[in-house]
N, C-alpha and C positions, 0 to 999 in steps of 0.2 A: 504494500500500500504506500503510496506517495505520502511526505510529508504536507503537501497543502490538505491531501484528502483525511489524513490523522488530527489535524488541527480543526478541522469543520468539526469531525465527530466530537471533540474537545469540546467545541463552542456549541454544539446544539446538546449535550446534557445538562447544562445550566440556563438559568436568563439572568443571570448575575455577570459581572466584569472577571474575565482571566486576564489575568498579568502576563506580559510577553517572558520576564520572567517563567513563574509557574510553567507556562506551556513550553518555552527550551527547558528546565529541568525533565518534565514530564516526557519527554522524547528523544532529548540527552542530543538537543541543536542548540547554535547560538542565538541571539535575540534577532542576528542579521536577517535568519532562515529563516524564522520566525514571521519578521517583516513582509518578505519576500514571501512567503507563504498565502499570509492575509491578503496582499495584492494579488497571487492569483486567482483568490477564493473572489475578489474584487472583480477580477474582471469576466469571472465569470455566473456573473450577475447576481450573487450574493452581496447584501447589506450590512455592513460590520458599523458598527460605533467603535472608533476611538478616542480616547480620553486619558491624558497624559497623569501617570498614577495611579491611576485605577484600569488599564489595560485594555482590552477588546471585549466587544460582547454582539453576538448574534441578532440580528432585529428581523432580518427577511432571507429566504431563499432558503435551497438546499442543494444536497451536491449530489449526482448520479454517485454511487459505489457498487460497481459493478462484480465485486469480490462478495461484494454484502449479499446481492441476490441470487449469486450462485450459490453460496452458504443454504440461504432458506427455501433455495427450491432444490437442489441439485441439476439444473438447468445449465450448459453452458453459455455465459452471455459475452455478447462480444460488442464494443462500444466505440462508435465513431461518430466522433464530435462536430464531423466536415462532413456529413451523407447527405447527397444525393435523395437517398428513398432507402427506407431502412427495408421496403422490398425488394431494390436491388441489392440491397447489402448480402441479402436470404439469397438471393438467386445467384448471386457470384460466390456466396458461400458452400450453397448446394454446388458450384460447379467446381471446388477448390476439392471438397467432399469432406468439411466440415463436418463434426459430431452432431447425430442428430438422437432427441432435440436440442434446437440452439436456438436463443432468443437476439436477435439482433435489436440493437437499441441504439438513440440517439436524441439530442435534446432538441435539435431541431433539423428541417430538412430542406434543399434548394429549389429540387423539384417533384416535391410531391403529388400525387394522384390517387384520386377516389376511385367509385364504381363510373364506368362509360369513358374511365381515362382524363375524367373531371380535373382540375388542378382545385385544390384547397390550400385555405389559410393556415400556413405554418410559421407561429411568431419567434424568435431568435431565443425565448425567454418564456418560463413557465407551460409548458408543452411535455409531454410523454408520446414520443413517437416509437414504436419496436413491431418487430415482426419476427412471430413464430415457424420456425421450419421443421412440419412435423415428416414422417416416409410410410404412410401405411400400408401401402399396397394390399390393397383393395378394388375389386369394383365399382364401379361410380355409384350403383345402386344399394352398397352394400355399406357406402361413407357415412360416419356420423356428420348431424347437422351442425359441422362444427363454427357456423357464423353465429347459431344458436344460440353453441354453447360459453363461442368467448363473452356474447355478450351478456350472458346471464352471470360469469363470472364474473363482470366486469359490474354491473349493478350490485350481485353480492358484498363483492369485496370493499366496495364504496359505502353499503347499508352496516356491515359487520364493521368496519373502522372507523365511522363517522357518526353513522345516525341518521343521514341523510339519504333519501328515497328516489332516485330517479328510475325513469321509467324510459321502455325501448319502443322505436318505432320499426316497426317491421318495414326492411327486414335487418339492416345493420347500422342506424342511427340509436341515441341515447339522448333523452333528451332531461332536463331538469327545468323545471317552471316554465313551461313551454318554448324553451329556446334546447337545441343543438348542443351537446357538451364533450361529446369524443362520437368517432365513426369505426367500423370494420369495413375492413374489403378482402375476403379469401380468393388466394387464387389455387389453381392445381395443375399441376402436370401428368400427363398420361403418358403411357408406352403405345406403341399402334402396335409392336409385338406380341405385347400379354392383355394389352386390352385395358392394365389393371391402374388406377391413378396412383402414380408411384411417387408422387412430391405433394405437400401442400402446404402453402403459406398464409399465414392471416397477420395480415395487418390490422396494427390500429392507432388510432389517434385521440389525443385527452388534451382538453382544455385544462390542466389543472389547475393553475394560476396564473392565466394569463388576464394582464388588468387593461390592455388598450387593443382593442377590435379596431377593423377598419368602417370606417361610418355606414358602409351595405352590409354592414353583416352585424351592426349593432342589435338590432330588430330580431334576428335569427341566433346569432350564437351568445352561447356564455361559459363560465368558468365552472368547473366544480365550488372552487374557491374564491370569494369574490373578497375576501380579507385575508387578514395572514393564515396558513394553512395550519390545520391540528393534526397533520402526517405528514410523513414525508413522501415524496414519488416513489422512494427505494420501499417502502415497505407497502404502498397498492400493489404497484409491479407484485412483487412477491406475493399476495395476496390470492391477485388474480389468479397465477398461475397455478399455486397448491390450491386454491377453490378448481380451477380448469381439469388436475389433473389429478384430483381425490375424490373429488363428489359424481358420481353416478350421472350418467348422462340422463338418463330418465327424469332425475332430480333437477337436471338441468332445464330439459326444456317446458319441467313444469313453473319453474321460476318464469323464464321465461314468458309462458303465459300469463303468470301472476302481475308481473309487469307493464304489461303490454300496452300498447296507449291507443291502439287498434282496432283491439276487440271490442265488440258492442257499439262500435261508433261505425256514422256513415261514412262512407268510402267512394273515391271515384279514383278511374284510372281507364289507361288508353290500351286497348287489343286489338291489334288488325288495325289501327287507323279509327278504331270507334270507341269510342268514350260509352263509359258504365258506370254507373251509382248502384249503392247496394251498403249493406248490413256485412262489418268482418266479423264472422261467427264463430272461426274455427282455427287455428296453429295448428299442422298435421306434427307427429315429430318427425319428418324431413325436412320440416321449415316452408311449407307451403301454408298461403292464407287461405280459408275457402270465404267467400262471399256470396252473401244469398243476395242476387237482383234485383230487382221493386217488383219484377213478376213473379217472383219464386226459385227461378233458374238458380242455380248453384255454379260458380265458377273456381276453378283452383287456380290460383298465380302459384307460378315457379321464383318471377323474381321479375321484375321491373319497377314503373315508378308508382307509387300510388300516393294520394293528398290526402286527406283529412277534410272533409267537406262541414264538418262541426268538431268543435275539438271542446 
């Protein structure tokens, strides 16, 4: 572990002043390192109070420790600070042949993309951007629903550490008090040899504490945290993934359900070029919506766009 990343964890188990003293005894550095430490924590977009005599002390931010969340999942994670798309990070890593699974992570990203190849808002600061690269080789009909399942883990481990209750909109948004607050996007790789989908990656993306939107997307998006956070990212991350990767997929997509900002509400969306309103009645566990039509008709979406015609 780096000594700027040994001094974060220093300053965030107190809200009291450490002495630059105290923290070179306590790591057995000089006061210079020390220095030099707090500025990198500085500039990467942590908030230090200094105050001559009474030392350093934590006010905002936190630091990726990427040692810390392999600890608490046993997940290999791999961290770049400079990405591009932490789902090409997965797919160059799948092509390296990288341990699988491996979580690729990053606190922000250049050029990010949604579902449809969409670009989204990726802020330099306060953001959880990572993608999972899992290999199950399986049949496509035989895969769990796994945009499903991150996302129930993902509202989980948000309700289990906080308190706080957000709810998903099918099929891979999250939303809290009616605004947008992280997305998924699974992608998959198949064989044309064996037929069987033998890669898959799910992205995702978290507003965690991000405090300035761009003024179109004020209306639509928001933060988990809209003041100083009561976790840190390292310990959701880790969160999610032991909820992803202990609790029962069955268990999963009944959360799921339970969340869902979908069901029972009216719905409209486009087939064929023809626009449909309708009643979403149903989550299949594949991740299919069914919706009953104004006439009775029953339709199942696999996956495109639908609105919320009352929310």
């Amino acid at each position: 572990m780096k000594t700027y990343e040994k001094i974060y964890q220093l300053l965030a188990q107190t809200d009291s002043f450490v002495t630059g003293e105290t923290l070179g005894k306590e790591l057995d550095i000089s006061r210079t390192a020390v220095w030099k430490a707090i500025q990198t924590l500085e500039g990467k977009g942590l908030v230090i109070e200094s105050v001559k005599n009474r030392g350093y002390r934590l006010l905002s931010g936190d630091l990726f420790l990427p040692d810390e969340i392999e600890k608490a999942t046993g997940i290999k994670v791999f961290f770049n600070e400079k990405s591009t798309s932490t789902q090409l990070d997965a797919k160059a890593g799948m092509e390296k042949g990288d341990p699988v699974p491996a979580l690729y992570l990053a606190p922000s990203q250049k050029a990010a993309k949604g579902r449809f190849s969409r670009q989204f808002f990726t802020p330099e600061r306060g953001g959880i951007y990572m993608s999972l690269h899992l290999h199950p080789e399986l049949p496509f009909k035989q895969l769990p629903a796994y945009t499903l399942m991150v996302a129930s883990s993902l509202v989980k481990a948000i309700s289990r550490l906080t308190g706080i209750d957000p709810e998903i909109k099918w099929v891979n948004d999250i939303y809290l008090n009616g605004k947008k607050i992280a997305g998924i996007l699974t992608e998959a790789v198949s064989s044309i040899e064996t037929g069987l989908i033998t890669d898959v990656i799910i992205g995702m993306g978290i507003n965690f504490h991000v405090t300035d939107f761009p003024e179109e997307l004020q209306s639509k998006a928001a933060s988990l945290f809209s003041e100083k956070p009561t976790i840190t990212r390292n310990e959701l991350i880790s969160e999610i993934w032991n909820i992803f990767f202990n609790i029962p997929k069955a268990d999963l997509i009944k959360v799921y359900k339970e969340k869902s900002l979908v069901l029972d509400r009216q719905v409209s969306f486009v087939e064929n070029n023809i626009a449909y309103k309708g009643t979403a009645v149903d989550i299949t566990d594949t991740g299919q919506l069914i919706v009953q039509l104004e006439n009775g008709e029953e339709k199942s979406l696999n996956s495109g766009e639908i609105s919320l015609s009352s929310w």
